[in-house]
Each structure stands twice: as structure tokens, then as C-alpha cells.
N, C-alpha and C positions, 0 to 999 in steps of 0.2 A: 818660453820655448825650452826644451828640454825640462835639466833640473836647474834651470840657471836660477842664480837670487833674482827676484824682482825688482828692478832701481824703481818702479811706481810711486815707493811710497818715499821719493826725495822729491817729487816735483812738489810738494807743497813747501819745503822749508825752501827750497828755488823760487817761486812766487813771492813766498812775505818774506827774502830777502832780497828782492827786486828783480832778481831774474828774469832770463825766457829760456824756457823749454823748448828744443830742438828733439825730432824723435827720426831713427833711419828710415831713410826710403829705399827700395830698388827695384831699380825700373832699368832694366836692357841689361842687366848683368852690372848694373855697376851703384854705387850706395854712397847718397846723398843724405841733406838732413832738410826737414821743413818743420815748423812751428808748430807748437800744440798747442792749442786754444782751450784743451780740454775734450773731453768724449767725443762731445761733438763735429771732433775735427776729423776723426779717424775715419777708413776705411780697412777693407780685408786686403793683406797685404801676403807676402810670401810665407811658406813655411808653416802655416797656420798662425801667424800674427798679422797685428794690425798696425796701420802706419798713415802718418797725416795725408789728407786728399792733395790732389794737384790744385787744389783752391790756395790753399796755404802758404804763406810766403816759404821759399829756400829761405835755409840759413844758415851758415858758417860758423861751427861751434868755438867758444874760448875753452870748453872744456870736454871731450867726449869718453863717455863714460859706456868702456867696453865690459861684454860678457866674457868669461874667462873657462877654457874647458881646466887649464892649469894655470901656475904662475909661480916663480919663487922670489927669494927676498932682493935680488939684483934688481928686479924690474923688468924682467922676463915675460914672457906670457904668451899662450897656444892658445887660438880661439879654437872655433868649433870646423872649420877646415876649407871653407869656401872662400877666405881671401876678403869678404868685403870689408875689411875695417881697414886692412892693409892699403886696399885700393884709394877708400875714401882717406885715410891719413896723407898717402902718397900725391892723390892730388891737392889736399890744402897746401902739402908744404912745399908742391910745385908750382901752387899758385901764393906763392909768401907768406901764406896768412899762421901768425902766432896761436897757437892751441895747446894744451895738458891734454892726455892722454891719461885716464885713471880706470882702474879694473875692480869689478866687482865679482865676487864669488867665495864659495863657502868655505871654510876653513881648511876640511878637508881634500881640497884641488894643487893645496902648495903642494912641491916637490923643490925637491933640495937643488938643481938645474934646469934650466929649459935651456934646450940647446935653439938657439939663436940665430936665423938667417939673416942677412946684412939688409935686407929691407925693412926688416920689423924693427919698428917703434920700441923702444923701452916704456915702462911705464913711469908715469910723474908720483903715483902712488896705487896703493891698493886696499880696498874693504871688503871686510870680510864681517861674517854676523859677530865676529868675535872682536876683532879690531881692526884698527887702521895702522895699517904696515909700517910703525913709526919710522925706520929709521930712513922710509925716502921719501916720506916727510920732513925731517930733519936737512937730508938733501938736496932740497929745494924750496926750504926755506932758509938755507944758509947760503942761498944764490942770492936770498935779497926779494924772493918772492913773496907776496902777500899770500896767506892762503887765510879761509875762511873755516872752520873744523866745526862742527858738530858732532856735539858729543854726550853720552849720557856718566860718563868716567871722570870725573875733575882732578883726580889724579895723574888723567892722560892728560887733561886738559891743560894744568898746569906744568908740567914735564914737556911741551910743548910751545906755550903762548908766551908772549910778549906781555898781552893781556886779554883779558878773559869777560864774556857780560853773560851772567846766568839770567835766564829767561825760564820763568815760571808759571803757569799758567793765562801763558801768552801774555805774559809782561815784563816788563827788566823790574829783576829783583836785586840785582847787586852789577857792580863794575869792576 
């Protein structure tokens, strides 16, 4: 959609790390999440995108990973203006459920502020083609969070981790 980054290509490292893929739905104005099984699952959705059919189980994200029109280093962040991420964030955390909120988008979308309405979500983190916004990274994992990092940097990798397992042609090469 737009020029937003593609997140497509994490659902595979989501798969062989056990995961499940949740993709937005919206239906009556308002945006949910259902399962992706894969191509097969999609249909034509709004906007010119596509989105799991109503076959598909709902599913409640631990992680939901927004499009970003802006963002800065606080954990800010301006979608694209119609509100459904806000909405969908608003009712998980009306209905109790624990989730991370993470932002993808290209490097050049930072701005030094996003001024901030008291509805919006901070972000738990942010990637960008260039990096991952370490230091709210560091902010939540100094809460005692587990997080799981992917990276092709072992520089970042290790300025980061606790511990570390390099994976090389789809095998563990080192721990």
C-alpha cells in the first residue's frame, strides 16, 4: 500500500520460529486480525490490498506490526490517517489482552517529534531497512521482556543480547 516497507518477507522467519501470522481485516469500518495460512487464504480486501477470508480463524495479536507514515525515536508514530490501528489497539486493550505494538518503515519517515494524541499507542520498537531503533529496544528489555531479534549486524546483535545463536544456512552454527 502506498510506499510502505513490506513486512511479507518476516512471515517466514514467524513460521520456523513457531509462530502464527495474523493479517488486518476491515470490515464495517473497523479492523481486526485473522490467520494466514498462506496465499491461499487471502481475498481482495480494502484500499487495494488483500486480507485473510472470513474462513479464517480471528486472532488476537502478541505482536502487531504497524505501517508507519512517520515515527521518531520516543516511540511516536503517525499512520496513514484513517484511525484503524488506533481502533484495533483500543479494543484489545479494552478487552485486557497483552500485545507489543512495533513499527515498520523506511528510514527516511523519522522526524525528530510526532506530536502525540493521548489515544495513541507508543511503539514497543521500530524497523526500519536500516536498523532497529535500538534504544526502545533496550527499553523493553530492561522491563525484563524477552524479545527475539533478527538480525544480519552481530555487532547489533551483540550490544543487545543476553545471548545470541547464529543460524547459517538454515542451521545453528554457533551459540
Amino acid at each position: 500500500m502506498r510506499s510502505e516497507i513490506d513486512p511479507r518477507g518476516l512471515i517466514g522467519a514467524v513460521h520456523a520460529a513457531g509462530g502464527r501470522v495474523a493479517m488486518p481485516v476491515i470490515e464495517k469500518r473497523r479492523m481486526f486480525f485473522r490467520t494466514f495460512d498462506g496465499e491461499a487464504s487471502l481475498e481482495a480486501g480494502v484500499f487495494g490490498t488483500s486480507h485473510p477470508h472470513a474462513g479464517q480463524a480471528a486472532l488476537d495479536p502478541d505482536l502487531i506490526i504497524a505501517p508507519l507514515a512517520a515515527f521518531d525515536r520516543r516511540g511516536g508514530r503517525i499512520g496513514y490517517g484513517a484511525g484503524y490501528y488506533d481502533g484495533a489497539i483500543a479494543d484489545l486493550i479494552a478487552r485486557g489482552r497483552k500485545f507489543r505494538v512495533a513499527g515498520i518503515a523506511f528510514a527516511c519517515q523519522e522526524v525528530e517529534v510526532v506530536p502525540l494524541e493521548p489515544h495513541v499507542q507508543r511503539l514497543s520498537f521500530i524497523a526500519t531497512q536500516r536498523e532497529l531503533v535500538l534504544d526502545l529496544v533496550r527499553r523493553v528489555r530492561d522491563r525484563g521482556v524477552a524479545i527475539v531479534l533478527i538480525t544480519h549486524d552481530p555487532a547489533q546483535a551483540a550490544a543487545l543480547a543476553d545471548s545470541e545463536v547464529v543460524l547459517e544456512q538454515g542451521g545453528v552454527q554457533g551459540v
